[in-house]
MDAnalysis code that builds the backbone (N, CA, C; Angstrom):
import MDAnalysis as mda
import numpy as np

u = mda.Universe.empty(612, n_residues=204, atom_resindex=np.repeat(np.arange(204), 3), trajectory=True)
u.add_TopologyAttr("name", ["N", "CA", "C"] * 204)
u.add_TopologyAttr("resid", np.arange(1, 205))
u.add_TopologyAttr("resname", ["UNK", "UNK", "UNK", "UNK", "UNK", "UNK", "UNK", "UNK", "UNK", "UNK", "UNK", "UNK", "UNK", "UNK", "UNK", "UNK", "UNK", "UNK", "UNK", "UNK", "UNK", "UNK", "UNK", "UNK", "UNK", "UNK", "UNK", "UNK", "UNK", "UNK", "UNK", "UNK", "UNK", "UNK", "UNK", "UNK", "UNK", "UNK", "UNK", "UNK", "UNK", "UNK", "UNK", "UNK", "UNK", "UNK", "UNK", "UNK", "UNK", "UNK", "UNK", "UNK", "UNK", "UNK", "UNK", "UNK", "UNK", "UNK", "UNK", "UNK", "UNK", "UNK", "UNK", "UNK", "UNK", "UNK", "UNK", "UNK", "UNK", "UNK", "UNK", "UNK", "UNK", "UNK", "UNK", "UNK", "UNK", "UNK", "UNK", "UNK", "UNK", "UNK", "UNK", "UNK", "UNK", "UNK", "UNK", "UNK", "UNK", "UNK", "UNK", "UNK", "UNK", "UNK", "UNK", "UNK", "UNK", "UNK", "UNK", "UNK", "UNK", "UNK", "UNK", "UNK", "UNK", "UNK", "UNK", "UNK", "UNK", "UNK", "UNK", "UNK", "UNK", "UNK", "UNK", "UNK", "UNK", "UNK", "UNK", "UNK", "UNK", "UNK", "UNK", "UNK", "UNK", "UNK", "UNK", "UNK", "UNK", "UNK", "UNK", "UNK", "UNK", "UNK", "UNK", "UNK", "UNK", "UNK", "UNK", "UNK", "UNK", "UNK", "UNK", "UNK", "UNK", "UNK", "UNK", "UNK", "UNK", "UNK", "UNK", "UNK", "UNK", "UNK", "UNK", "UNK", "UNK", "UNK", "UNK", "UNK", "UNK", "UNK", "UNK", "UNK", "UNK", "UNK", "UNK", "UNK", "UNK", "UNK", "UNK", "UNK", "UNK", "UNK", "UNK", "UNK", "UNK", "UNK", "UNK", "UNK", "UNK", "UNK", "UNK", "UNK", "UNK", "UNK", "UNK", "UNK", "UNK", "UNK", "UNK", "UNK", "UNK", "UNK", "UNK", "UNK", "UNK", "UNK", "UNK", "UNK", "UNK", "UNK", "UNK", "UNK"])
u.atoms.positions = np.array([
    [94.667, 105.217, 118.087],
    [94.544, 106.093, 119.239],
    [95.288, 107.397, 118.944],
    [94.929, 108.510, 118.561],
    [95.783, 109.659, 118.635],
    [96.578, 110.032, 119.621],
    [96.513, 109.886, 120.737],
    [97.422, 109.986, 121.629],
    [98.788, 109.097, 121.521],
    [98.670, 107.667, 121.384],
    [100.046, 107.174, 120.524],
    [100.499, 107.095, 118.949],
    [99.425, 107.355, 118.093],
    [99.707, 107.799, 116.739],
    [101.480, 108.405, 116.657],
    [101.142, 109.532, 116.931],
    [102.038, 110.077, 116.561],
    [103.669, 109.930, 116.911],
    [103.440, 109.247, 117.872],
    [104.921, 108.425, 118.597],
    [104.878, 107.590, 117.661],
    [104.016, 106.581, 117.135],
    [104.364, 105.730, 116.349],
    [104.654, 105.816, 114.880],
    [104.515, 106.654, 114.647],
    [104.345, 107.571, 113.007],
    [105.618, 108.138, 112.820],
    [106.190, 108.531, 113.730],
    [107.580, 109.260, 114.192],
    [108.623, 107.852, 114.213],
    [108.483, 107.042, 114.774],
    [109.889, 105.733, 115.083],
    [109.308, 105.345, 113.937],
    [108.137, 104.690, 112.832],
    [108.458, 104.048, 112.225],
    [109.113, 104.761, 110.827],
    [109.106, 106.220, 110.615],
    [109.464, 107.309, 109.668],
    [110.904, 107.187, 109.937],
    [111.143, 107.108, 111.123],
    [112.909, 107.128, 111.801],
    [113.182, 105.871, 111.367],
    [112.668, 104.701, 111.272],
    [113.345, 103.493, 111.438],
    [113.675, 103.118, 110.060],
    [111.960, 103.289, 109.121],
    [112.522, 103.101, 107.873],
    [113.610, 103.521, 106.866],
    [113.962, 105.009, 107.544],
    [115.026, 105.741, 107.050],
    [116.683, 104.784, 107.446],
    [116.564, 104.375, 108.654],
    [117.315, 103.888, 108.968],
    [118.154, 102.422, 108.685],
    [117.104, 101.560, 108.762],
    [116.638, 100.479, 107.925],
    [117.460, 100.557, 105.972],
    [116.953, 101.997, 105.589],
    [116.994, 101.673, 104.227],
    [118.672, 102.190, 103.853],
    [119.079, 103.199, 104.752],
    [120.585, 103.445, 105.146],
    [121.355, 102.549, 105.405],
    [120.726, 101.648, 105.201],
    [121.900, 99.978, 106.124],
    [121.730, 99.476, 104.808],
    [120.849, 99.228, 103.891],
    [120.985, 98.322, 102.636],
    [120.586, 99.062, 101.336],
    [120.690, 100.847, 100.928],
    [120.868, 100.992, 100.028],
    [122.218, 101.091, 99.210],
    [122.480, 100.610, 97.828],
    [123.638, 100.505, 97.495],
    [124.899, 101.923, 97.265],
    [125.957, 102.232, 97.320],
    [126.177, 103.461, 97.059],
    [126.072, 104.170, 96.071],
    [125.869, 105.720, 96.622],
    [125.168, 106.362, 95.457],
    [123.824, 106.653, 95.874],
    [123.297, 106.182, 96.756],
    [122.191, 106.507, 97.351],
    [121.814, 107.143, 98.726],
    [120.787, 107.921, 99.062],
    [120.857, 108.013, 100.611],
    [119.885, 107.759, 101.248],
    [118.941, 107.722, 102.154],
    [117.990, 108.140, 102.314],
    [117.553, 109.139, 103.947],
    [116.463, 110.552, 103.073],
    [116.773, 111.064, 104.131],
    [115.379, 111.551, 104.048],
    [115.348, 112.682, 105.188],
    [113.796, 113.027, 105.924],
    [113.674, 114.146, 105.320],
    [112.028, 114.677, 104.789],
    [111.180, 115.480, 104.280],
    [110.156, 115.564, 105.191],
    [109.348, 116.881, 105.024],
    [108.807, 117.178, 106.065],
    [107.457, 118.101, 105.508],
    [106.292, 118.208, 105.589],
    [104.933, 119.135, 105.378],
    [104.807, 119.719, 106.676],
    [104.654, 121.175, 106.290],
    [104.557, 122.014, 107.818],
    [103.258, 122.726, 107.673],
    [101.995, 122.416, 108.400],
    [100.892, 123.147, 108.240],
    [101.060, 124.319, 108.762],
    [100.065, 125.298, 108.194],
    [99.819, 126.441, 107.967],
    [99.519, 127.026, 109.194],
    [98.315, 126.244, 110.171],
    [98.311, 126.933, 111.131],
    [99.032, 125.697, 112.268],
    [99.521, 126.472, 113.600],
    [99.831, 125.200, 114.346],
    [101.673, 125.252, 113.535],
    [102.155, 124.416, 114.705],
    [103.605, 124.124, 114.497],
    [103.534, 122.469, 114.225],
    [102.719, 122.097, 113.860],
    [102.386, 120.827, 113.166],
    [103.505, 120.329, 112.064],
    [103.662, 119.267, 111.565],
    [104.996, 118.694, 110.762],
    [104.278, 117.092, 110.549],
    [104.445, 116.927, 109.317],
    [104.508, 115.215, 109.193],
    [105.639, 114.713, 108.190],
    [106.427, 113.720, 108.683],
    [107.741, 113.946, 108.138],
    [107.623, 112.533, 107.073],
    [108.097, 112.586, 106.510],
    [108.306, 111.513, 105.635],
    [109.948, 111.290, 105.444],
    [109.953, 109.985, 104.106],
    [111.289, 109.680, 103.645],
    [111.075, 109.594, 102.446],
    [112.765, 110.330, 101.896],
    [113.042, 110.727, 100.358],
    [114.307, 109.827, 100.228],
    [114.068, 108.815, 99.073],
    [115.372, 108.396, 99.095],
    [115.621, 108.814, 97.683],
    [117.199, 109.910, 97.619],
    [117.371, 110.383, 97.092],
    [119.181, 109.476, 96.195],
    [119.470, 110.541, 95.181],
    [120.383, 110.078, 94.639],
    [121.390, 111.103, 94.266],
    [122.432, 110.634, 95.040],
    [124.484, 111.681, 95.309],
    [124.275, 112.064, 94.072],
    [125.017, 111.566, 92.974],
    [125.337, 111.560, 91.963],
    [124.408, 112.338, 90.788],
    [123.065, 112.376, 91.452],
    [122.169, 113.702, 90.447],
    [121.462, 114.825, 91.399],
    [122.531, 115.346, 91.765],
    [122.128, 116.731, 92.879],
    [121.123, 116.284, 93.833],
    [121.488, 114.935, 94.574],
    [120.379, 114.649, 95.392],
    [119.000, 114.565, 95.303],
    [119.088, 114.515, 93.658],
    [117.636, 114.473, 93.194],
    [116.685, 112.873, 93.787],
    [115.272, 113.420, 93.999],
    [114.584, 112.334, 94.557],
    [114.223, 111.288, 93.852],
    [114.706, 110.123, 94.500],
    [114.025, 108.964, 93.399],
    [112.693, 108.446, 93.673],
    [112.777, 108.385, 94.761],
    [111.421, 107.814, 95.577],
    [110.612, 108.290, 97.099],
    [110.109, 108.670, 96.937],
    [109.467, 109.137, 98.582],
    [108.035, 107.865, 98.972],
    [108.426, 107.770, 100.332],
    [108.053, 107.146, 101.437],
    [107.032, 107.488, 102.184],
    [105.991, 107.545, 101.872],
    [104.882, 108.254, 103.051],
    [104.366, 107.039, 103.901],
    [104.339, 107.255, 105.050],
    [103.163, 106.434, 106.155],
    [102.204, 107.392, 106.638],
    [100.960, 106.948, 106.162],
    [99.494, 107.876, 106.181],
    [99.692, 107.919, 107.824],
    [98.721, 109.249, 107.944],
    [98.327, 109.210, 109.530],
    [96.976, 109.923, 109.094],
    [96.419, 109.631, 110.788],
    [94.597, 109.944, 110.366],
    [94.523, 111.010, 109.611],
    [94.733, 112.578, 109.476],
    [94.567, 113.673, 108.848],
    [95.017, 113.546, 107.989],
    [95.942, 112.379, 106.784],
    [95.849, 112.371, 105.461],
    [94.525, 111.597, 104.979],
    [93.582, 110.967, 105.896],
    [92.374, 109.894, 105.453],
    [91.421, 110.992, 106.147],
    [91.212, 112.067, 106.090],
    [90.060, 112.795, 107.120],
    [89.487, 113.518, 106.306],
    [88.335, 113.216, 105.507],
    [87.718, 114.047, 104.858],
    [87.663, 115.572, 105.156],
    [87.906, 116.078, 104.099],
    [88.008, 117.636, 104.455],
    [89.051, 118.498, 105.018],
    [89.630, 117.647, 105.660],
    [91.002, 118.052, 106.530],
    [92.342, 119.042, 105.856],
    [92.991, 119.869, 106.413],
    [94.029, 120.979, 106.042],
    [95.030, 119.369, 105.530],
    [95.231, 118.489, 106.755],
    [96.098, 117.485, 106.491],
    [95.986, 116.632, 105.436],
    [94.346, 116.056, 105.075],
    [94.456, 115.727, 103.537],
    [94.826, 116.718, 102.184],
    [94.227, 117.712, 102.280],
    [94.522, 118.629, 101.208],
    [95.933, 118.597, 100.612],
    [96.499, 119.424, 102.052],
    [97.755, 118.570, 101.355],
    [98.964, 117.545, 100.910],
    [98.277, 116.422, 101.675],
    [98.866, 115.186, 100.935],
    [98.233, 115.030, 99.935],
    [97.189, 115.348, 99.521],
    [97.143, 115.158, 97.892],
    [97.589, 115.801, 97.129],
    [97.372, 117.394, 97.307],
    [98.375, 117.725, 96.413],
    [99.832, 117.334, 96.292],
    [100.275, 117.153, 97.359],
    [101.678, 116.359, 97.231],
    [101.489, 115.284, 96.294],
    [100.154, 114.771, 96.721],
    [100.541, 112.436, 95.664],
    [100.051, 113.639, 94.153],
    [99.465, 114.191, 93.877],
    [99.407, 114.820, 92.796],
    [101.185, 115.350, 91.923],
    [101.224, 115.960, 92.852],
    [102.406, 116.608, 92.189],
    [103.641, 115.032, 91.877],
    [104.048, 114.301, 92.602],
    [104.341, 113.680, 92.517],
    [104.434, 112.315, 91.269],
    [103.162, 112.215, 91.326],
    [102.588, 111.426, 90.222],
    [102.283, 111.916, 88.831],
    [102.824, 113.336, 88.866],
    [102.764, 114.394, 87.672],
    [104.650, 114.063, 87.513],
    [105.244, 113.303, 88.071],
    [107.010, 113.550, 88.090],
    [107.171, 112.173, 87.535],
    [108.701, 112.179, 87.645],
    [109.207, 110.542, 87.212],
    [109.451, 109.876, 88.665],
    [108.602, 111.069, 89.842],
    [109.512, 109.792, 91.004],
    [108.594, 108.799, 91.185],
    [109.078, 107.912, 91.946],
    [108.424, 106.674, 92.465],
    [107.343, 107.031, 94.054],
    [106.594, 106.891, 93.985],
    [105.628, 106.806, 95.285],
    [105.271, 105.264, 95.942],
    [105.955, 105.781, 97.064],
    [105.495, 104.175, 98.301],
    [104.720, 104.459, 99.441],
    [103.469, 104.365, 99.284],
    [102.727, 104.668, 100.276],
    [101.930, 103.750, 101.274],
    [102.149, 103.603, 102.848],
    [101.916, 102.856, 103.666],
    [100.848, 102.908, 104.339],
    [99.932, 102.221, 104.526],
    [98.658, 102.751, 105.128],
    [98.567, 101.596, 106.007],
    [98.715, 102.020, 107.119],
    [98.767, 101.060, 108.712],
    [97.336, 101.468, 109.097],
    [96.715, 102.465, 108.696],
    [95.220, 102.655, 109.201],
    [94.052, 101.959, 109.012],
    [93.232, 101.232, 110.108],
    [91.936, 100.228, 109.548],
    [90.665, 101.281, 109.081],
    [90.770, 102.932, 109.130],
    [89.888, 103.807, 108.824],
    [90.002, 104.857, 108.179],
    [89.156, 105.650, 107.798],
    [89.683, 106.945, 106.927],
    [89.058, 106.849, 105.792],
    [89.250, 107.703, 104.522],
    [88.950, 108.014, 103.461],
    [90.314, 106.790, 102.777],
    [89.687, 106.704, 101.105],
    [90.722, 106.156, 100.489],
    [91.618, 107.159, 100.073],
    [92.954, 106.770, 100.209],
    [93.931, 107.635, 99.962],
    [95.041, 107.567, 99.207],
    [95.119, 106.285, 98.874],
    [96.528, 105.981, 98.456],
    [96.338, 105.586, 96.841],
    [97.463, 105.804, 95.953],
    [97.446, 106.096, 94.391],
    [96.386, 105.070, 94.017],
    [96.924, 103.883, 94.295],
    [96.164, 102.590, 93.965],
    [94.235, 102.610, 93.869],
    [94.046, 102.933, 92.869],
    [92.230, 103.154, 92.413],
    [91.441, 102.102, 93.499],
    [90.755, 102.664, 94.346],
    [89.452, 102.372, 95.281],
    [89.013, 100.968, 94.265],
    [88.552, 101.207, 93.349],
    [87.696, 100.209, 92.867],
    [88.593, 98.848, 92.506],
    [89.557, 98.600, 91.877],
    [90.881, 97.742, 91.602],
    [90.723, 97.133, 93.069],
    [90.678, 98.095, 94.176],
    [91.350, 97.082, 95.312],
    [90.184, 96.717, 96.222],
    [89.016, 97.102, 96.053],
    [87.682, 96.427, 96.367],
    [87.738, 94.893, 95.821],
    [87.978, 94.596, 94.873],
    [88.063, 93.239, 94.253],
    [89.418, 92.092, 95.541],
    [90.281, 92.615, 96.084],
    [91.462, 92.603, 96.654],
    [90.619, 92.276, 98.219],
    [89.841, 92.339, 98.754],
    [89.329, 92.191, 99.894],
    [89.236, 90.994, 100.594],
    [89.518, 90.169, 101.797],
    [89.666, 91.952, 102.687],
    [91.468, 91.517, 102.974],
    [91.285, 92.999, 103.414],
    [92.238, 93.221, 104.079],
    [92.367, 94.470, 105.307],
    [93.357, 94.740, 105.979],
    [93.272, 95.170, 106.954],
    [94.380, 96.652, 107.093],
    [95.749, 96.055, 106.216],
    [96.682, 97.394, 105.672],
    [96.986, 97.152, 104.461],
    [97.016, 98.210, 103.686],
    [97.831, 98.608, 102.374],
    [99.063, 98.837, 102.302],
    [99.497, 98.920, 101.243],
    [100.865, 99.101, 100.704],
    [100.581, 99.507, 98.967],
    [100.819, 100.467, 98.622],
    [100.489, 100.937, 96.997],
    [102.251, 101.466, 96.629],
    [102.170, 100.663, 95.829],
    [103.284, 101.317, 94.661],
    [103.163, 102.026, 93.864],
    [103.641, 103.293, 93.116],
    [103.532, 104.152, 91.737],
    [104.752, 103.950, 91.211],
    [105.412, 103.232, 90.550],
    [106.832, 103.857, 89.756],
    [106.632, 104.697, 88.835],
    [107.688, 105.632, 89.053],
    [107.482, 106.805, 87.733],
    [107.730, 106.290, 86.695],
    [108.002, 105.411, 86.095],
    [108.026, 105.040, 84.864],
    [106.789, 103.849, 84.367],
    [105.990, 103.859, 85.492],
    [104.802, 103.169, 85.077],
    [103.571, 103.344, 85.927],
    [102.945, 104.608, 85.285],
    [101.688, 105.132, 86.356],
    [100.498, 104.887, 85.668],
    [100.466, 103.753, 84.807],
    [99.260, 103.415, 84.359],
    [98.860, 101.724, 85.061],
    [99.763, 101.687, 86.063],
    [99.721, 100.529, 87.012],
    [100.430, 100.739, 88.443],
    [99.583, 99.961, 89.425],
    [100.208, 99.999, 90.604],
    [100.472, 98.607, 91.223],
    [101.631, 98.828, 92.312],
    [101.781, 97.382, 92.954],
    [101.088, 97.434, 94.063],
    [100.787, 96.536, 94.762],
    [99.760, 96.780, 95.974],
    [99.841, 95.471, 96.709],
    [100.262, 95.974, 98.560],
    [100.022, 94.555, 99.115],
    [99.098, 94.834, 99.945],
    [98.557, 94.225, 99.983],
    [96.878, 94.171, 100.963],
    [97.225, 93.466, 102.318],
    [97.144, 93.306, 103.388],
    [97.489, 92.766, 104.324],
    [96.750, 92.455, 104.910],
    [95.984, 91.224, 105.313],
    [94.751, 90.997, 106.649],
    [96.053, 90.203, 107.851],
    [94.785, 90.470, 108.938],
    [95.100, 90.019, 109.929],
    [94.637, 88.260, 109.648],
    [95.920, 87.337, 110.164],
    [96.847, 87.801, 111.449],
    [98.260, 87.500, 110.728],
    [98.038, 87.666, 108.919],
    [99.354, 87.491, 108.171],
    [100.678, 88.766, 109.014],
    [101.656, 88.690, 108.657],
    [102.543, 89.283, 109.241],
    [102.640, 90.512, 108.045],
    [103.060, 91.812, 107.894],
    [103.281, 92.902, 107.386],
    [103.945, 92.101, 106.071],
    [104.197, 93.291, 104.736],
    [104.760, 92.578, 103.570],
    [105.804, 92.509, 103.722],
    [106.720, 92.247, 102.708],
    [108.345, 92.912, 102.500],
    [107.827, 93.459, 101.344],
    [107.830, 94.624, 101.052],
    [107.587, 95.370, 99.510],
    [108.858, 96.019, 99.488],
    [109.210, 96.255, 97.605],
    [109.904, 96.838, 97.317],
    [110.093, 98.793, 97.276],
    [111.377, 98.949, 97.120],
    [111.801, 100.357, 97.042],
    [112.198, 100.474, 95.640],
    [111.781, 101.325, 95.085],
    [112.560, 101.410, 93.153],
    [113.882, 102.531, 93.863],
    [114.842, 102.068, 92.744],
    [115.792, 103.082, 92.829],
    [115.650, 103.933, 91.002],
    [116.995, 104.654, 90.849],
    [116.989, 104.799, 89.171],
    [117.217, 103.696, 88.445],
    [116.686, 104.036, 87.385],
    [117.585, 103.087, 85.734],
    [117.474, 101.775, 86.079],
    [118.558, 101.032, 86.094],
    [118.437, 99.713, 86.050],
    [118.853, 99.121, 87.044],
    [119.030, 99.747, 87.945],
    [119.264, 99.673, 89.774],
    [118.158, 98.618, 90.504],
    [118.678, 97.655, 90.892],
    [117.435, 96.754, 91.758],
    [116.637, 97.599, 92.370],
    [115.698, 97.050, 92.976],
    [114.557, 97.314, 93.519],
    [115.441, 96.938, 95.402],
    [115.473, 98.049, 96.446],
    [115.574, 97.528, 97.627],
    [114.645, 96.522, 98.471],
    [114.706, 95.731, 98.782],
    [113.594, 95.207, 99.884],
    [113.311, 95.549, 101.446],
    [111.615, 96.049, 101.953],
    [112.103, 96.589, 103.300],
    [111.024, 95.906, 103.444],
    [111.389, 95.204, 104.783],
    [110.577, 94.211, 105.471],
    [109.867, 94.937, 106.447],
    [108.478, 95.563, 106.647],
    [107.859, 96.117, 107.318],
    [107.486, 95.323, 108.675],
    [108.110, 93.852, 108.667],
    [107.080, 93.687, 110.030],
    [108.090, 93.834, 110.720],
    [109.232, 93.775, 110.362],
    [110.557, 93.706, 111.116],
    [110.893, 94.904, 111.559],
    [110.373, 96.045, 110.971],
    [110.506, 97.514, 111.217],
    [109.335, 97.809, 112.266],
    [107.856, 96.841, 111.855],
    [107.402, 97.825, 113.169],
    [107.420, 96.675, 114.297],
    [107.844, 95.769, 114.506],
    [108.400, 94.868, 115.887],
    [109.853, 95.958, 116.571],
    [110.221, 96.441, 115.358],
    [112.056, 97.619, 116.246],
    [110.684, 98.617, 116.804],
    [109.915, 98.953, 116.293],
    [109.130, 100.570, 116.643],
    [108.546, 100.015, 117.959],
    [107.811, 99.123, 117.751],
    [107.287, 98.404, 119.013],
    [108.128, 98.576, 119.855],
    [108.925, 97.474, 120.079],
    [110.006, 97.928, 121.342],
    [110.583, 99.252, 121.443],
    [111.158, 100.044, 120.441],
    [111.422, 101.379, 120.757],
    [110.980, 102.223, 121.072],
    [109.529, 101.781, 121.146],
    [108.203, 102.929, 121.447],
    [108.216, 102.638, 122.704],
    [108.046, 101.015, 123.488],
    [107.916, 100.526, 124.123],
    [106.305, 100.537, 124.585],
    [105.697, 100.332, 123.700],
    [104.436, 99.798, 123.253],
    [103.577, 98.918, 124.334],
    [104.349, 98.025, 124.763],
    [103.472, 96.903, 125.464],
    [103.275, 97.305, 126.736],
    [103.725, 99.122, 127.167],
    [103.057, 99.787, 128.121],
    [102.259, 100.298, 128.255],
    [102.489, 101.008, 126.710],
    [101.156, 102.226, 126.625],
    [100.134, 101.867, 126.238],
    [100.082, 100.736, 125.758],
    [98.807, 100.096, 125.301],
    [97.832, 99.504, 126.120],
    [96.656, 99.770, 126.021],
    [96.003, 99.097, 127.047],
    [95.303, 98.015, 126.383],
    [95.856, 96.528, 126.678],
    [95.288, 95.402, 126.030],
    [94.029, 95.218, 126.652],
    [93.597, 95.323, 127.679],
    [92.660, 94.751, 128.130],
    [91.223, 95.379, 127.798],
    [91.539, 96.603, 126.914],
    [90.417, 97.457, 126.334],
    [90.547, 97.108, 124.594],
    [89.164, 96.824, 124.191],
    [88.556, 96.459, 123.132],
    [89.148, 98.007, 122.326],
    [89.682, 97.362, 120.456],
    [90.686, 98.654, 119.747],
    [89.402, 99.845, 119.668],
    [89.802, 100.401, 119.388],
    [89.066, 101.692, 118.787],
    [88.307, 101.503, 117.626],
    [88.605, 100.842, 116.652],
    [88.296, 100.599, 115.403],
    [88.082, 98.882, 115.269],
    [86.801, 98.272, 116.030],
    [86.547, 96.933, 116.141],
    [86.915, 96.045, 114.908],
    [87.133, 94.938, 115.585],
    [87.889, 94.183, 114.750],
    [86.371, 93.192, 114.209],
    [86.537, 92.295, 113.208],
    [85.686, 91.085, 112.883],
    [85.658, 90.023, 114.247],
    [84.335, 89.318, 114.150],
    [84.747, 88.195, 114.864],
    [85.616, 87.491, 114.705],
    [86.239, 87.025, 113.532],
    [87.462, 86.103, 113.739],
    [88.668, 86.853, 114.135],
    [88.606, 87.876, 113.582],
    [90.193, 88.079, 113.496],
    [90.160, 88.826, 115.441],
    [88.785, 89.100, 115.821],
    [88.951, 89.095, 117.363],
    [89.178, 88.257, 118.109],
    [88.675, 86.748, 117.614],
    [88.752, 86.125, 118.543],
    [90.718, 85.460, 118.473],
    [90.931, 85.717, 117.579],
    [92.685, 85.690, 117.336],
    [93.519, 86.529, 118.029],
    [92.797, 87.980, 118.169],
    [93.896, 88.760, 118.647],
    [93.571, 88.434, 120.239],
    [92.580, 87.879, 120.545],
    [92.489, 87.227, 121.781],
    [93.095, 86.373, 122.426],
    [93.249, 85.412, 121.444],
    [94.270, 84.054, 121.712],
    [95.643, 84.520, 122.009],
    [95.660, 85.644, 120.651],
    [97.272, 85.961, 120.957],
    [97.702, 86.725, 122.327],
    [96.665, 87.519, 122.756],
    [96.898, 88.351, 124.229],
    [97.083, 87.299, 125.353],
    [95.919, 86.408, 125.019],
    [96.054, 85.484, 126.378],
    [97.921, 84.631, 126.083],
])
């Protein structure tokens, strides 16, 4: 729904930052980046988790797609690609979240690789900069619960873990969701028969 999109795009950008501030090790931070279109006072913010100790240089950035990075043609795709371009031209790491059931393909992870991967309902694509001739990828159908995928840090630094369903159950309530939503109206973007007649069960 564009009308709550963007509330929700906003707490879960806030949360993950927040989230990853509670369990990255020191030496690390993580903080907010931002694309400001051209026309319009427009902004889509992301997270950079960066590193103290090398001029705050970026190790990894965080995107959660919203419709105008999947919109054919769009000012808003243009430039998220050139961003996953430039990016994927670097040593950083790319984690890109795709909560959307529509759109163009967008995320590093090759269209055709994840056709085989079907179905599913959200993505999750990994790039580490030190290995962009492969990606990690969690596919998500309904009515499995969100992944826990990893965060790369530098060098020989673990990998963080961020549990996405646990982040968007905080957004949920912080959005306070189970108002604005109108359950009793069929989604925007129809579901399968099964996985409708589930999200049915679960409403009732």
């Amino acid at each position: 729904d564009p009308l709550i999109w963007p509330s929700v795009h906003h707490l879960l950008i806030s949360q993950i930052g927040t989230t990853l501030n509670r369990s990255l090790p020191p030496g690390y931070v993580a903080a907010f980046g931002e694309r400001v279109f051209v026309a319009g006072p427009d902004r889509e913010v992301f997270v950079e988790v960066r590193a103290l100790a090398d001029d705050q240089r970026v190790v990894t950035t965080i995107e959660v797609l919203s419709p105008r990075n999947k919109t054919a043609g769009s000012e808003g795709r243009k430039l998220y690609r050139q961003k996953q371009r430039e990016i994927l031209a670097s040593d950083t790491h790319l984690l890109e979240i795709d909560l959307l059931r529509s759109g163009q393909h967008t995320v590093a992870a090759p269209r055709e690789a994840l056709l085989r991967r079907r179905p599913y309902h959200y993505l999750v694509s990994l790039s580490r900069g030190n290995r962009r001739h492969e990606c990690e990828v969690w596919g998500n159908a309904l009515p499995s619960p969100l992944p826990r995928v990893r965060v790369p840090l530098s060098g020989t630094d673990p990998d963080v873990v961020l549990d996405l369903q646990e982040i968007f159950r905080s957004v949920y309530e912080a959005g306070a969701f189970a108002r604005v939503v109108d359950y009793s109206q069929p989604p925007a973007i129809a579901l399968g028969k099964a996985d409708a007649e589930w999200a049915e069960e679960l409403l009732r």
